[in-house]
C-alpha positions as CSV (number, residue, x, y, z in Angstrom):
1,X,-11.5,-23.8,9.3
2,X,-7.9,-25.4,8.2
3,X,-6.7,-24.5,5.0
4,X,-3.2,-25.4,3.4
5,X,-0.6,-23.4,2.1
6,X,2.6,-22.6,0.6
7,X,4.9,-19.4,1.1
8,X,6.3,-18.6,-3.0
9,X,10.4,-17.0,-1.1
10,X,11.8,-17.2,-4.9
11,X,13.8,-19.9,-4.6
12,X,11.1,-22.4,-4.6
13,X,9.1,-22.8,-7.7
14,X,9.3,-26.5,-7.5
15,X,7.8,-26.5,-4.3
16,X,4.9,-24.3,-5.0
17,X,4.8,-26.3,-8.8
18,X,4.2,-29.9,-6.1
19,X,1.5,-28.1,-3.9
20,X,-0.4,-26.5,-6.8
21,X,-2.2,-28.7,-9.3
22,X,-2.7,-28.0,-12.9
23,X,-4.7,-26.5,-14.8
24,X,-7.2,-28.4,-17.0
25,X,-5.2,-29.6,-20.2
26,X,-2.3,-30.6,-17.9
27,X,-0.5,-27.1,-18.0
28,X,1.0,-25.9,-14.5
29,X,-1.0,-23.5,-12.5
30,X,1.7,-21.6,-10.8
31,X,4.3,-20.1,-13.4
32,X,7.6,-18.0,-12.9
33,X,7.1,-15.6,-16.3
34,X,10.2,-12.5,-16.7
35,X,10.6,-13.4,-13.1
36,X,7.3,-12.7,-11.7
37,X,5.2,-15.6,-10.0
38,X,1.5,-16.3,-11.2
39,X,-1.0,-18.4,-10.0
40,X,-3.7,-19.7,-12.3
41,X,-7.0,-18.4,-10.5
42,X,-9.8,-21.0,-11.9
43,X,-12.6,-19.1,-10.5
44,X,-11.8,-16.2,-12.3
45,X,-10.0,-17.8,-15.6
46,X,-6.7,-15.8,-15.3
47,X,-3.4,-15.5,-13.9
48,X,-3.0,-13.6,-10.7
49,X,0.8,-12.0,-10.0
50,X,2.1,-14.1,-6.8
51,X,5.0,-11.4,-5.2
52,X,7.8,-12.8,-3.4
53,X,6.9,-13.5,0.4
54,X,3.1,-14.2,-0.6
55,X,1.3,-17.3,0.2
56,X,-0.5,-19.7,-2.2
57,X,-3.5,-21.0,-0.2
58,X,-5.6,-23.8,-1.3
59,X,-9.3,-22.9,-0.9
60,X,-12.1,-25.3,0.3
61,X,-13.1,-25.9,-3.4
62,X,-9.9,-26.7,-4.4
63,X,-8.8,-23.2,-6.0
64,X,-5.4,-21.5,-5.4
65,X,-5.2,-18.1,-5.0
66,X,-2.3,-15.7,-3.3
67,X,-2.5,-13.8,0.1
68,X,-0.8,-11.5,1.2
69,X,1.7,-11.8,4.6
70,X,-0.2,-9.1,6.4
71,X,-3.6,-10.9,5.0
72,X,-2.1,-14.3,6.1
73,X,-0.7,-13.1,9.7
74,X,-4.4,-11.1,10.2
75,X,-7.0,-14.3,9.2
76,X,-5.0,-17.8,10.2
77,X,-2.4,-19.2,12.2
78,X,-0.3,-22.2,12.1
79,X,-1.2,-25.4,13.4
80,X,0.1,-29.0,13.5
81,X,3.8,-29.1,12.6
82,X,4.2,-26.1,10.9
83,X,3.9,-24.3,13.9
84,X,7.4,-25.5,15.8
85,X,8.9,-25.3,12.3
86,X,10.4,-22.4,9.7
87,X,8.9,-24.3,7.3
88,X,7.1,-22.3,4.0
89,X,4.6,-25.0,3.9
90,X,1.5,-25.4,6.1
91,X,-1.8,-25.8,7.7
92,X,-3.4,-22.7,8.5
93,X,-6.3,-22.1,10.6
94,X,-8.6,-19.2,11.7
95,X,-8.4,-18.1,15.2
């Protein structure tokens, strides 16, 4: 299974702002707040803290939701052109 993703590094909040949609009403679902990252987690109805060097994965319904590096690195692995690139963005699949 492929899913996409985005690494938050801290200097890109516009980056993870583009790959994340909103939240219904039109307000952004990813939010730098006293300089913490959230995500807005739909299935659950709340923000979820994003820490520097954690990944926002789109899930198959559509839902963001953070993972961690060690989480990340354990369940997928890059494909396409992510792989031959040090690029934050990508496709991820399970091995």
């Amino acid at each position: 299974m492929e899913i996409e993703a985005i690494r938050w590094t801290g200097d890109n909040a516009d980056q993870v702002r583009a790959f994340v949609s909103t939240k219904s009403g039109g307000e952004p679902a990813f939010a730098v707040r006293r300089q913490v990252a959230q995500v807005w987690a739909r299935e659950e109805g709340c923000w979820v803290d994003c820490p520097v060097g954690h990944w926002v994965a789109r899930g198959v319904l559509g839902e963001y939701y953070p993972v961690s590096p060690a989480a990340m690195e354990a369940s997928y692995e890059m494909v396409g052109a992510a792989q031959e690139a040090e690029d934050p963005e990508g496709r991820l699949q399970r091995p």
